[in-house]
Structure formats: structure tokens, C-alpha cells
TILOKE-576804 format. One record per residue: residue number from 1; residue in one letter; z, x, y of N, C-alpha, C in turn. Coordinates in Angstrom, 2 decimals. Layout:
BEGIN
NODE   pos   code      n.pz      n.px      n.py     ca.pz     ca.px     ca.py      c.pz      c.px      c.py
NODE   NUM      A         Z         X         Y         Z         X         Y         Z         X         Y
...
***
This chain:
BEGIN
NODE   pos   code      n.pz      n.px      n.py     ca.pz     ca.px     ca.py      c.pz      c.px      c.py
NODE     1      X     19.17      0.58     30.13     19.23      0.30     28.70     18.54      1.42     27.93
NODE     2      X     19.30      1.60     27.01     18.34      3.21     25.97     17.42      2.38     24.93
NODE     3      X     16.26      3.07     24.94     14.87      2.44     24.33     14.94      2.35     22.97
NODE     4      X     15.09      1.42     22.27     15.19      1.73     20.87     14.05      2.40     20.00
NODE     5      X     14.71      2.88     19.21     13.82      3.88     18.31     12.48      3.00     17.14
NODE     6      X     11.32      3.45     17.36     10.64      2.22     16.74     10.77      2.36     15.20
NODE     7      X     10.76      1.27     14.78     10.51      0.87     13.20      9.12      1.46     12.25
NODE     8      X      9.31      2.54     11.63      8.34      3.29     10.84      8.56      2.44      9.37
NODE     9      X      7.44      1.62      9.29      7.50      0.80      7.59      6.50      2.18      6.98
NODE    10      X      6.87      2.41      5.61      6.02      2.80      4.72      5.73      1.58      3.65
NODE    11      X      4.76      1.12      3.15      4.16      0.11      2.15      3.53      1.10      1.35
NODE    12      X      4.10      0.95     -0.13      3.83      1.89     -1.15      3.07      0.50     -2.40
NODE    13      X      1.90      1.25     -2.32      1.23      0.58     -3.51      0.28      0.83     -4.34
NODE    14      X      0.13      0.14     -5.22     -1.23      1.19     -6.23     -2.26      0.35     -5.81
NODE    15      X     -3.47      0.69     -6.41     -4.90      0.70     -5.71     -5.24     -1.07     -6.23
NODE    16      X     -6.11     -1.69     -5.91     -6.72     -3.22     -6.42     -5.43     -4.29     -6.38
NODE    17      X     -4.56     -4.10     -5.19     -3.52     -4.92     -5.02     -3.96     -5.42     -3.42
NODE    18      X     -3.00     -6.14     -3.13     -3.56     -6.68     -1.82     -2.76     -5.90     -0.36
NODE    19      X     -2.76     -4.52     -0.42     -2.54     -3.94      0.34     -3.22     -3.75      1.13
NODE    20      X     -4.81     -4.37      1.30     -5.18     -3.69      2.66     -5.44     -5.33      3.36
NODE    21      X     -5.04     -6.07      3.18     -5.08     -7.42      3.98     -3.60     -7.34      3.83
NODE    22      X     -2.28     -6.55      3.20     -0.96     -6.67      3.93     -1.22     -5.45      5.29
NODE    23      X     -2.40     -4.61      5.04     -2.08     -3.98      6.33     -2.72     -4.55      7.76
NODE    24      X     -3.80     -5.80      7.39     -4.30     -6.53      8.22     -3.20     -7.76      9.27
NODE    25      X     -2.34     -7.62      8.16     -1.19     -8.84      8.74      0.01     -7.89     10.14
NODE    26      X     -0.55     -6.59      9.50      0.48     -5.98     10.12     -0.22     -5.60     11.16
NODE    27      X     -1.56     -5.33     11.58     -2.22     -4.55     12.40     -2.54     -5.44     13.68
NODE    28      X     -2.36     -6.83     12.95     -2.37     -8.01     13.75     -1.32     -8.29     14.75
NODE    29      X     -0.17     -7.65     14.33      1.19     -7.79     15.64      0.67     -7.00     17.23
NODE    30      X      0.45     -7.41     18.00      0.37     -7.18     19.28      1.23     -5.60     19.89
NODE    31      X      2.49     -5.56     18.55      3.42     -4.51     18.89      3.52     -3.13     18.16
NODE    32      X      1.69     -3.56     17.02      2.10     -2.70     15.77      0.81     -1.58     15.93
NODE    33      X      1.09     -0.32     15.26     -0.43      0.51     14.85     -0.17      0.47     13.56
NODE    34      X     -1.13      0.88     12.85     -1.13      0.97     11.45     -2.03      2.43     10.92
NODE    35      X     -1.77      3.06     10.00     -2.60      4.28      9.12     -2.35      3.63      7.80
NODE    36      X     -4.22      4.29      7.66     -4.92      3.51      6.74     -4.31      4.95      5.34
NODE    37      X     -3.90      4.70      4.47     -4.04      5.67      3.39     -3.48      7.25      4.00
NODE    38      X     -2.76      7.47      4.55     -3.26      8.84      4.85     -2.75     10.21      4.30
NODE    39      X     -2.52      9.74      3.08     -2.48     10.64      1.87     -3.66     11.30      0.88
NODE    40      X     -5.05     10.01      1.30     -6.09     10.25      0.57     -6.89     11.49      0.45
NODE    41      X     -7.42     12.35      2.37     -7.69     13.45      1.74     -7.06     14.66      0.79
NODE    42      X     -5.56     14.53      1.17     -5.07     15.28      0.59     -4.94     15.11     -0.93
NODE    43      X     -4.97     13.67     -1.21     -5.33     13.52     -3.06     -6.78     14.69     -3.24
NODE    44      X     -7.59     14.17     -2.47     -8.89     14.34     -2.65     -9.16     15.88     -3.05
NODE    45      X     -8.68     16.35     -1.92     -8.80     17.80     -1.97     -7.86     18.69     -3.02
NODE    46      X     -6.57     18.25     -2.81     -5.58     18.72     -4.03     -6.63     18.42     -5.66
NODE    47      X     -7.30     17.62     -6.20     -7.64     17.01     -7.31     -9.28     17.26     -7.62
NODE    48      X    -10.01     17.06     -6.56    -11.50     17.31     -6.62    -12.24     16.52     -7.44
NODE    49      X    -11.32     15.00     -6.93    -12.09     13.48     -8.16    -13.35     13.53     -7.70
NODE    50      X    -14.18     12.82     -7.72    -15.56     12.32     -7.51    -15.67     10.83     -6.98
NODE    51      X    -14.94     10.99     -5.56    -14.91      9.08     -5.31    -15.89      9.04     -4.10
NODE    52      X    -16.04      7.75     -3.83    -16.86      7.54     -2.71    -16.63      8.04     -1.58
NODE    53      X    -17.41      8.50     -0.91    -16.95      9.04      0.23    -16.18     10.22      0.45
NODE    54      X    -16.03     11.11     -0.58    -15.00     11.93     -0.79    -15.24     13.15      0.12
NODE    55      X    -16.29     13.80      0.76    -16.66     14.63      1.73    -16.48     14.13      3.22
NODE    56      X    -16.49     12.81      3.56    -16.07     12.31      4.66    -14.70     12.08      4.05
NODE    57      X    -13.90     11.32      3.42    -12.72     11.10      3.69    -11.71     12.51      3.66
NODE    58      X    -12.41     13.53      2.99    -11.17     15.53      3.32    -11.31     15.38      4.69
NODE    59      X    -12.98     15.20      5.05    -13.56     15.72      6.73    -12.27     14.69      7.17
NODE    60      X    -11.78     13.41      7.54    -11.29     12.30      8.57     -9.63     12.65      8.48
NODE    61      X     -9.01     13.32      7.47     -7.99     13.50      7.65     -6.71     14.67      7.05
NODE    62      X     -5.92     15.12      7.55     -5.21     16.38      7.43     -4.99     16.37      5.56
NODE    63      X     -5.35     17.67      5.19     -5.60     18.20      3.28     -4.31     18.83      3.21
NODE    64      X     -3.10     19.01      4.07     -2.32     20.02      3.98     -1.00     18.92      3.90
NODE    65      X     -0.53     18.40      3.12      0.70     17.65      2.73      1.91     17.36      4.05
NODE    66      X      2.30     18.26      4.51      3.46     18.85      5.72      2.39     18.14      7.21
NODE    67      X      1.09     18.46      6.91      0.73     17.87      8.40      0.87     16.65      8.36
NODE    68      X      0.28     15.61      7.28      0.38     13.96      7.11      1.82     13.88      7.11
NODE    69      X      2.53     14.65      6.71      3.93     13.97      7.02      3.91     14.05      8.69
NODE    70      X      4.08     15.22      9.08      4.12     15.47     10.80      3.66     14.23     11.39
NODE    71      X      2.45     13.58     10.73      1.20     12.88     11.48      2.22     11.55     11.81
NODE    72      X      3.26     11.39     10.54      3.85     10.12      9.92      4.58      9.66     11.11
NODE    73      X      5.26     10.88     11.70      6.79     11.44     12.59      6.15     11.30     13.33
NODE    74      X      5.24     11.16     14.09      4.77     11.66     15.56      5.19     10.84     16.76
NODE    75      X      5.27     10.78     17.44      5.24      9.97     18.94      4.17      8.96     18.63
NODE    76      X      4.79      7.93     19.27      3.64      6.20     19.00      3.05      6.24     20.47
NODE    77      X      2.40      5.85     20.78      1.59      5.22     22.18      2.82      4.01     22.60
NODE    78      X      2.96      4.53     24.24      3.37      3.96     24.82      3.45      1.94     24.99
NODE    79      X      4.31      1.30     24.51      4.42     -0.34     24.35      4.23     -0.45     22.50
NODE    80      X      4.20      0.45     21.61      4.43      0.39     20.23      5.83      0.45     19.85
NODE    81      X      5.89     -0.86     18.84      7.69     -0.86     18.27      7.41     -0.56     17.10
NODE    82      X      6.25     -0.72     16.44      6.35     -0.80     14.85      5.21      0.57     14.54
NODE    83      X      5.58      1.22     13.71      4.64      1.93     12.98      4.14      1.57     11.38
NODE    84      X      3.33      1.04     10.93      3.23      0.70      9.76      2.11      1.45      8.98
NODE    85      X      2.76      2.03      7.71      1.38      3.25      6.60      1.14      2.32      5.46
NODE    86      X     -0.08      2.24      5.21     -0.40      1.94      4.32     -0.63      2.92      3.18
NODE    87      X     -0.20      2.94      1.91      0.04      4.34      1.54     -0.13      3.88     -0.15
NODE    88      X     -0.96      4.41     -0.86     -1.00      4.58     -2.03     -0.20      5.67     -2.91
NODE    89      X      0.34      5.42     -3.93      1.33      5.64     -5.14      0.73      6.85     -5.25
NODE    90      X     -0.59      6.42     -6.39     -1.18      7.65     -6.60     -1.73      8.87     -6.15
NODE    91      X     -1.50      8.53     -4.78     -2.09      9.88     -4.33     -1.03     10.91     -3.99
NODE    92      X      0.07     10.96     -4.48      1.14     11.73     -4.46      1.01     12.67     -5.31
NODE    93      X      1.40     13.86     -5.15      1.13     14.61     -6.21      2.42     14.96     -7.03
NODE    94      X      2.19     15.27     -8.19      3.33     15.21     -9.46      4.28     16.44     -8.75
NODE    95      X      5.67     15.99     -8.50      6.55     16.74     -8.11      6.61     16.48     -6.96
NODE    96      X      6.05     16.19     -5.80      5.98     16.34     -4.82      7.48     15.48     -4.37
NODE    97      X      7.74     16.82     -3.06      9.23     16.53     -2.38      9.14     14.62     -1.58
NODE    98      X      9.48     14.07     -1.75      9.37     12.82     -1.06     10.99     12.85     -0.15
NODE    99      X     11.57     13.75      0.02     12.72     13.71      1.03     12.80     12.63      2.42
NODE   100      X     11.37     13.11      2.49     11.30     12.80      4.09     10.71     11.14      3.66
NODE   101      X     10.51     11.01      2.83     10.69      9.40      3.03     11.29      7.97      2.79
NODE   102      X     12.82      9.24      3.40     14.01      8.67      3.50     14.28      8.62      4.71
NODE   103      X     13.79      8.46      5.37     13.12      8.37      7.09     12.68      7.13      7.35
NODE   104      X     11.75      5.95      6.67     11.40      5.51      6.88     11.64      4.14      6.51
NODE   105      X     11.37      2.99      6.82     11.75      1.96      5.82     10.45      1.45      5.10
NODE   106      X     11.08      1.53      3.98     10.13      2.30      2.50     10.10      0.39      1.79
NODE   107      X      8.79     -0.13      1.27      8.74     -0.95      0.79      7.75     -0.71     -0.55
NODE   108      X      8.21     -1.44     -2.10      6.92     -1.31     -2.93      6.38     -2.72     -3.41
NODE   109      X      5.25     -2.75     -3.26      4.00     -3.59     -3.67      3.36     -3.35     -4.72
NODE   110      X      4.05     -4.54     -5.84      3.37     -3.91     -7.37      2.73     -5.60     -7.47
NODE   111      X      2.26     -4.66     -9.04      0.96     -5.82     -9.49      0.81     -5.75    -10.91
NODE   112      X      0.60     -6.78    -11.39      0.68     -6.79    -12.87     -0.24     -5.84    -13.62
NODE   113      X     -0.06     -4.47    -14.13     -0.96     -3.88    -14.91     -2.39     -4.17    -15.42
NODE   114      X     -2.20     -5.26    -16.13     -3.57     -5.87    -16.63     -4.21     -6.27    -15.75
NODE   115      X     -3.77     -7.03    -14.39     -4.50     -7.63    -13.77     -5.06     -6.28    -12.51
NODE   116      X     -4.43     -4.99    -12.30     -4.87     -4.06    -11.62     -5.80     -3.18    -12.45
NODE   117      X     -6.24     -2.98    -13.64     -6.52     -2.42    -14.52     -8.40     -3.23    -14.55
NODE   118      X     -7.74     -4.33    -14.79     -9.16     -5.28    -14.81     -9.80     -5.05    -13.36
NODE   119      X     -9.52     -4.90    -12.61     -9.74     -5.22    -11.12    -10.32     -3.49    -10.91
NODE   120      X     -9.71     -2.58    -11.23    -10.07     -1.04    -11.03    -11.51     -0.92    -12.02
NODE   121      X    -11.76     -1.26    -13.51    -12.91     -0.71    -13.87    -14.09     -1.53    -13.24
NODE   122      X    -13.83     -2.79    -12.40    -15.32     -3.66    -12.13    -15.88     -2.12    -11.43
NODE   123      X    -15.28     -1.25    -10.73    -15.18     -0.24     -9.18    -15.56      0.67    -10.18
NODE   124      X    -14.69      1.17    -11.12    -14.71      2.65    -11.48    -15.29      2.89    -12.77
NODE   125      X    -15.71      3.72    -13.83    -16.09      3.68    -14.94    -14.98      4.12    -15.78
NODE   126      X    -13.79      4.74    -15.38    -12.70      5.37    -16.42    -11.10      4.64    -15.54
NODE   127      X    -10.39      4.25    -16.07     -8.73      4.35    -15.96     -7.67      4.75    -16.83
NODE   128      X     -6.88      5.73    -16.26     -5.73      6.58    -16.75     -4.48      5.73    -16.12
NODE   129      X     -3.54      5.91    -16.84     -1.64      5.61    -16.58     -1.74      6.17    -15.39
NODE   130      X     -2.54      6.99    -14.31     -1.94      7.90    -13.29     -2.90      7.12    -12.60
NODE   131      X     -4.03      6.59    -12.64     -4.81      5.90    -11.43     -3.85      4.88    -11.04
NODE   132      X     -3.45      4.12    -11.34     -2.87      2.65    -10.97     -1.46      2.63    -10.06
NODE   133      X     -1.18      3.98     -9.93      0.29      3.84     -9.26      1.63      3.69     -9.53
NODE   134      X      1.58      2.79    -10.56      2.85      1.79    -11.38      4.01      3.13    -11.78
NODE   135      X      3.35      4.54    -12.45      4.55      5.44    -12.65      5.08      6.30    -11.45
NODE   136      X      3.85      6.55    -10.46      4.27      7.01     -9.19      5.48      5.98     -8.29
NODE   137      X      5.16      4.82     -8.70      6.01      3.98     -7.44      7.34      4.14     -8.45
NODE   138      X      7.53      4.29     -9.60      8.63      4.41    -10.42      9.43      5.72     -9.59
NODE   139      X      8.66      6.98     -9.64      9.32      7.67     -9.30      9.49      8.02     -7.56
NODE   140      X      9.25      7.03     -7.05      9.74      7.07     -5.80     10.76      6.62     -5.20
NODE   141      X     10.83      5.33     -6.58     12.15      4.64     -6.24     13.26      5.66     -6.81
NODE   142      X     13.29      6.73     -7.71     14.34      7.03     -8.11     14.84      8.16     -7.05
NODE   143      X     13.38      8.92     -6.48     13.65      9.59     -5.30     13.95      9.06     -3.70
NODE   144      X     13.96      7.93     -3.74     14.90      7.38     -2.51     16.13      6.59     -2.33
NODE   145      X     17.33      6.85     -1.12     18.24      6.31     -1.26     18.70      4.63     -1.29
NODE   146      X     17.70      4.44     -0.66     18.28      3.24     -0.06     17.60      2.03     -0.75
NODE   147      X     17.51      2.05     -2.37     17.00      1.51     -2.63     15.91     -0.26     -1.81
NODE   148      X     14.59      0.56     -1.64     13.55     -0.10     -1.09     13.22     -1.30     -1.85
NODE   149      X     12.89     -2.65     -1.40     12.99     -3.77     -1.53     11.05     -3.60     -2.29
NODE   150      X     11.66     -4.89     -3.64      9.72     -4.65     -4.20      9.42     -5.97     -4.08
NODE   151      X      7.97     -5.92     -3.53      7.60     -7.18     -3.34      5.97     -6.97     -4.64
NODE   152      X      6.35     -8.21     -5.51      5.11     -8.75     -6.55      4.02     -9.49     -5.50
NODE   153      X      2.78     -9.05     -5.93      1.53     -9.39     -5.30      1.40    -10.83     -5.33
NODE   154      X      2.27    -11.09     -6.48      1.69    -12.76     -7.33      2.46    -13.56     -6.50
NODE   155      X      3.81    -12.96     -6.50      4.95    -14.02     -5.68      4.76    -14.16     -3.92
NODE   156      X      3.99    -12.73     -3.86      3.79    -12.83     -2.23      2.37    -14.03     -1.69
NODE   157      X      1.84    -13.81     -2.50      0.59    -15.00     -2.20      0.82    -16.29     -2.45
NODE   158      X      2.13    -16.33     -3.31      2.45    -17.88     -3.30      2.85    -18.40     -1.82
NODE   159      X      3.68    -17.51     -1.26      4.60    -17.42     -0.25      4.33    -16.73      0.60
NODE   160      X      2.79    -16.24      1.56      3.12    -15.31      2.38      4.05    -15.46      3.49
NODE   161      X      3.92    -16.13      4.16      4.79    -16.73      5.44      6.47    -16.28      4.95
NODE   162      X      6.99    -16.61      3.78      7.98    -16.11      3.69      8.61    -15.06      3.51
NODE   163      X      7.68    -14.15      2.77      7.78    -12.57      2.37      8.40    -11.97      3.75
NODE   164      X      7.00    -12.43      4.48      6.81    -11.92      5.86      7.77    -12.16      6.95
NODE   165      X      8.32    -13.20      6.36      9.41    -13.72      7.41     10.57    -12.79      7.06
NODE   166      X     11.00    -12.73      5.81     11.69    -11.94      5.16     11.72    -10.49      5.81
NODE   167      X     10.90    -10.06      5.42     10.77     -8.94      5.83     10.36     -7.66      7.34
NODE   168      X     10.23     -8.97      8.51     10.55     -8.98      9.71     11.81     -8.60      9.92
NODE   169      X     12.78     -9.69      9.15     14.05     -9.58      9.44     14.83     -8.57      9.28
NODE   170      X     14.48     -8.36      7.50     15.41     -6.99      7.05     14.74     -5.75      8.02
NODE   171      X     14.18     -5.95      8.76     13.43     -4.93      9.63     14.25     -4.71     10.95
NODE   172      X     14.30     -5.91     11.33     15.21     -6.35     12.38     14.02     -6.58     13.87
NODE   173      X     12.81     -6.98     13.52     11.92     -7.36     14.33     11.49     -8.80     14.21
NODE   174      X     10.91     -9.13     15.20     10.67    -10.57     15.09      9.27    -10.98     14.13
NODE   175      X      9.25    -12.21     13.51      8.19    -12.71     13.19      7.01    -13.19     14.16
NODE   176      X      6.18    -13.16     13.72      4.94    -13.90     14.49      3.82    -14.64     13.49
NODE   177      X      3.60    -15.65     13.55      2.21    -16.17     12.99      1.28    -15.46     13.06
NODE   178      X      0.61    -14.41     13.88     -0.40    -13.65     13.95     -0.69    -12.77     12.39
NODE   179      X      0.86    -12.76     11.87      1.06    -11.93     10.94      0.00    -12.21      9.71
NODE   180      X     -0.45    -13.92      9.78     -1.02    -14.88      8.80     -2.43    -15.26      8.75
NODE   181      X     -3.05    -15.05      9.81     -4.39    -15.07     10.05     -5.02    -13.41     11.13
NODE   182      X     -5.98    -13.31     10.85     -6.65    -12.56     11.49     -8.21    -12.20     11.46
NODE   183      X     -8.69    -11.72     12.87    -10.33    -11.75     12.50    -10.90    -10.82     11.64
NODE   184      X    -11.98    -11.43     11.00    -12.55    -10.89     10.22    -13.16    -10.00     10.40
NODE   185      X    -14.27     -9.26      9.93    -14.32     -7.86      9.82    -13.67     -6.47     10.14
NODE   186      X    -14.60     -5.70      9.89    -14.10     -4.22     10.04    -12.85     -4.03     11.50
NODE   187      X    -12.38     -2.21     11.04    -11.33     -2.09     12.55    -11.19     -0.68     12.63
NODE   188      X    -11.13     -0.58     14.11    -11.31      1.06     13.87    -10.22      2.08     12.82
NODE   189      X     -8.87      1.20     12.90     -7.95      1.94     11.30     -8.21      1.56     10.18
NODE   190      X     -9.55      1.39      9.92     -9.84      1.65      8.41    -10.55      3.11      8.34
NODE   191      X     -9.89      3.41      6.98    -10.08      4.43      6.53    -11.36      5.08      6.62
NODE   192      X    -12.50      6.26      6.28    -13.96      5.82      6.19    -14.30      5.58      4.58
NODE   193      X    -13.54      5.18      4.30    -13.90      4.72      2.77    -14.00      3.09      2.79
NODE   194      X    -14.13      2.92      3.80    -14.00      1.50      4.01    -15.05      0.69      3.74
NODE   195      X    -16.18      1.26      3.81    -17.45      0.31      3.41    -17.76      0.25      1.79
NODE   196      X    -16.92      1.14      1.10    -16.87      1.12     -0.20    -16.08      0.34     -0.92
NODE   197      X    -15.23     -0.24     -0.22    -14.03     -0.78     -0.98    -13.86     -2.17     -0.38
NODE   198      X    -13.89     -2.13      0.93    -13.23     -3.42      1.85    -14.23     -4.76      2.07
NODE   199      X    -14.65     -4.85      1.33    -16.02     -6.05      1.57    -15.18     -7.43      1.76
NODE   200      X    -14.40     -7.47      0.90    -13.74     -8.83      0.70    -12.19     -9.01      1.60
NODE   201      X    -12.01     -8.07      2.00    -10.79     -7.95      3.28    -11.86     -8.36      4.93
NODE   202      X    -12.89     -7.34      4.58    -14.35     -7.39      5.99    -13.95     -9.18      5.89
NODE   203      X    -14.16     -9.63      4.77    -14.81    -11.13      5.07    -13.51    -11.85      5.22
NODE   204      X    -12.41    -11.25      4.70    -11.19    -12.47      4.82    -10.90    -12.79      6.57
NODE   205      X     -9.84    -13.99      6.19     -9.01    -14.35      8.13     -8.04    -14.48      7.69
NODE   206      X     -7.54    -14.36      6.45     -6.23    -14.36      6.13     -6.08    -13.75      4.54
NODE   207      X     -4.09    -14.50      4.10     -4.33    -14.07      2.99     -5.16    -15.11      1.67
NODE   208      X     -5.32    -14.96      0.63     -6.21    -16.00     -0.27     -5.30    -16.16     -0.98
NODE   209      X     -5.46    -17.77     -1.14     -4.01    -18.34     -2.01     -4.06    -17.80     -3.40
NODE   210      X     -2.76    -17.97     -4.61     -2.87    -17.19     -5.27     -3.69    -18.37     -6.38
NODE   211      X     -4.10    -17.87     -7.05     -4.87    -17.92     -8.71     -4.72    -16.71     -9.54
NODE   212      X     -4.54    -17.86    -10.90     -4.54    -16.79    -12.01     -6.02    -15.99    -12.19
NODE   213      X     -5.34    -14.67    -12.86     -7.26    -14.41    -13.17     -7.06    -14.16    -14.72
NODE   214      X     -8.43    -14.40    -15.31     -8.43    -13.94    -16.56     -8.68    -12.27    -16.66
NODE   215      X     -7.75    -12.38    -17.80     -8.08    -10.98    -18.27     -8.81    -10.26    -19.55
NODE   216      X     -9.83     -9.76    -19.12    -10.52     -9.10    -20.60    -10.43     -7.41    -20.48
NODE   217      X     -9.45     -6.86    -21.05     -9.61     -5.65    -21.69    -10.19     -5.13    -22.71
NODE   218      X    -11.32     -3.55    -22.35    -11.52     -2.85    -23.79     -9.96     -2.73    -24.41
NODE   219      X    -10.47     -1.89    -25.64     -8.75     -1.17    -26.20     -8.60      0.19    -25.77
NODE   220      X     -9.23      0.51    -24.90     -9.01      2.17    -23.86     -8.15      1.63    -22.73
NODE   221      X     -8.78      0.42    -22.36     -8.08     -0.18    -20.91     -6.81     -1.08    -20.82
NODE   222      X     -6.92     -1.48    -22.46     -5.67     -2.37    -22.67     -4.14     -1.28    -23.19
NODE   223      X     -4.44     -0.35    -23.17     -3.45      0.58    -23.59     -3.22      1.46    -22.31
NODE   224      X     -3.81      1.30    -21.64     -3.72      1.85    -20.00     -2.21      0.94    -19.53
NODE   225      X     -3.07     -0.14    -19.34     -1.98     -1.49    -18.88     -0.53     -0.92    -19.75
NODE   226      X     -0.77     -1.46    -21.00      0.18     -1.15    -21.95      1.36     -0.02    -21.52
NODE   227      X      0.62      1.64    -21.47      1.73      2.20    -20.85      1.78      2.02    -19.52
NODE   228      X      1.83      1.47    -18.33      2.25      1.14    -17.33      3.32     -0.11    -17.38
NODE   229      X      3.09     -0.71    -18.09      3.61     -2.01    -18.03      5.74     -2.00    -18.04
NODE   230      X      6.00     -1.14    -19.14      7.60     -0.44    -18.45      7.61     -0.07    -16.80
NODE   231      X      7.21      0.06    -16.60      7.24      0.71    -15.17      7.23     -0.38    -14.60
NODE   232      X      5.87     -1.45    -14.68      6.08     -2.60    -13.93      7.42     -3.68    -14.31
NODE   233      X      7.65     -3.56    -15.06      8.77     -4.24    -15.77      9.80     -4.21    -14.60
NODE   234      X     10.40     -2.72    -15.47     11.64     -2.17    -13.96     11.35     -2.50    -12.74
NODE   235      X     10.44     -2.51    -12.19     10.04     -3.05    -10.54     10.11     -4.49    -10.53
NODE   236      X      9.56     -5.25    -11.31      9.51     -6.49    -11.01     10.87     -6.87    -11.49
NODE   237      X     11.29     -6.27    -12.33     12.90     -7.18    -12.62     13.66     -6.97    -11.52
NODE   238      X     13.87     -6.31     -9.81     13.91     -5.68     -9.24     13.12     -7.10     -7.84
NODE   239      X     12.44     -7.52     -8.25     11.74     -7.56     -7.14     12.05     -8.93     -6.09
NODE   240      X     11.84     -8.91     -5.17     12.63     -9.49     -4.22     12.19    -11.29     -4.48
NODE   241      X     13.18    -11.89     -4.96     13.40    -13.83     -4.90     13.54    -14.72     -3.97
NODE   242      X     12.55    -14.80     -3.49     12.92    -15.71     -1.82     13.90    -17.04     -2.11
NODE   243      X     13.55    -17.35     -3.70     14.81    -18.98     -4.21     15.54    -18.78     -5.85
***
């Protein structure tokens, strides 16, 4: 029998969404590896922000665009079917060729502006239209063919079990419950920015049902949201209806 070729997911999302407990669900398959971000040093270094960890996270991973792709492509360890990236929007850089990730099966994970916006300044002291992702994941969808399936943060926590079921399928791999719980703390594929950010993933075993949150914006931060919010629009009108 000829070995089938394994399943490379890319998960595209902007930052204060629940992407790193969707990469916990995934890291949890018995059949899966996962990379944490691995676009970040190369944001880092391309940009010269001031984030946590920013001298260890250039040091932990390839600054040169063409190698993280290479890294993407590589040969899996022997008994791996799934490759799954966890991969942020923003750290793409403006223009950048996204060809090659028409290679992969490409998924986006959006989130309501206001409610990613509120969630980014508790962390940060400034937000721009370009931190949050929402115009990057815009233009990824226009740069790939096969138009990639969007899954809303809000609708997926109503429903994880089904997303997930869902999206096993269009995969063409099997589901597992493992996908739904998992142990808590740290793992060696977290990023090393991980003690800065992951406190509340460290402590989860699964996903947390959904609730509304309130929202209080300055008028710097509410006009942030504001222009993102077209962007989220188009995605979510777009985004995948389990009924």
C-alpha cells in the first residue's frame, strides 16, 4: 500500500483569540505535532517591536522568511499524519508572497474586533489596525485558492465538539475526543514566549464555555476596532454554520 501524504493544517489567526488552546486540542491527537507561531521571530526581527521575550524568541527560531517556510515542508517524524501551525495574521509582512500557502490546508480563526482589542490592551499599552490580524487574514484569503473555511471564536465555543468534528472531516482524518480535553500545563511546543502570555491555557483541560464579555473602549481603541471591523464583517459573513 503507498503511504499517504500527511495532512499539513495551517490555523491563521490574530492575537487574544483562542488559538493557543485550538492548538492544545490539536497537539492532543496521538497522530499530531504542532508549531507554536513560527513566524514570530521573523516578525520580531523584520520590525524591532519591543515584546516580551523578544531576544529569546529571534534566538528560538529561523529570522529568514524562506527557512520557516522550508521548516513548514519538512519531513514529520516517523508515525505522524497530521502537521498542525499555529500561525498568527500579523506577523506577515506587508506584501509578502503567501504562494506557498497554497500547499497547505489553510483555516481562519477570527474574533470580534472589540472583543480582541479589549483583550490586547489589558497585555499591551498601544493598539493599531495592524496588531489584531483582522486585515492580514483579509488578505490572505484573497491570496489563496481554495477558498479556506473561517471559523468565529464565538460560534466555535458554543460548539467545540462540532467545529472539530467538522473539521476532521473536511480534512479527511478521523475525530477523537482527546481533541476536547487535555492536561494542563505547559509543553515542550510552546513557543518561549510562553510564560508571558499562556497562564490561562497553563491552567485550562479544555475549551471554556462561551460568555459574553463586556466591552469598554477608550476612543483611540474604539476606532481601532472600528477600522477592522469591515474586515471582520467579510470573514464572518463567510464563516462556517454548523445549522
Amino acid at each position: 500500500m503507498t503511504a499517504q501524504p500527511p495532512v499539513r493544517v495551517a490555523m491563521w489567526s490574530g492575537p487574544r483569540n483562542i488559538s493557543t488552546a485550538m492548538m492544545r486540542a490539536w497537539e492532543n491527537r496521538p497522530d499530531t505535532v504542532v508549531v507554536d507561531e513560527p513566524f514570530y521571530a521573523a516578525f520580531l526581527h523584520r520590525t524591532g517591536l519591543d515584546h516580551p521575550a523578544a531576544a529569546e524568541v529571534i534566538a528560538s527560531q529561523p529570522t529568514d522568511v524562506d527557512d520557516v517556510v522550508a521548516g513548514l515542508a519538512a519531513p514529520l517524524p516517523e508515525g505522524v499524519a497530521v502537521h498542525y501551525a499555529k500561525h498568527m495574521t500579523h506577523h506577515l509582512a506587508p506584501g509578502q508572497d503567501l504562494s506557498w500557502a497554497r500547499g497547505f490546508r489553510n483555516v481562519l480563526l477570527v474574533r470580534d474586533p472589540a472583543e480582541v482589542v479589549a483583550s490586547y490592551v489589558r497585555s499591551r499599552e498601544a493598539c493599531e489596525p495592524e496588531d489584531i490580524g483582522l486585515l492580514q487574514q483579509v488578505a490572505l484569503l484573497d491570496a489563496l485558492d481554495d477558498e479556506p473555511p473561517v471559523i468565529d471564536a464565538t460560534d466555535f465555543l458554543r460548539d467545540p465538539e462540532g467545529h472539530l468534528r467538522w473539521l476532521c472531516e473536511w480534512l479527511g482524518i478521523d475525530f477523537t475526543d482527546r481533541m476536547l480535553h487535555w492536561p494542563a500545563g505547559p509543553r515542550d511546543s510552546d513557543g518561549v514566549w510562553a510564560p508571558h502570555w499562556y497562564d490561562a491555557v497553563w491552567a485550562s483541560t479544555g475549551f471554556a464555555a462561551y460568555a459574553p464579555r463586556e466591552v469598554d473602549l477608550s476612543p483611540h481603541d474604539a476606532a481601532v476596532a472600528a477600522a477592522c471591523r469591515p474586515a471582520y464583517e467579510r470573514l464572518h459573513a463567510r464563516r462556517l454554520r454548523l445549522s
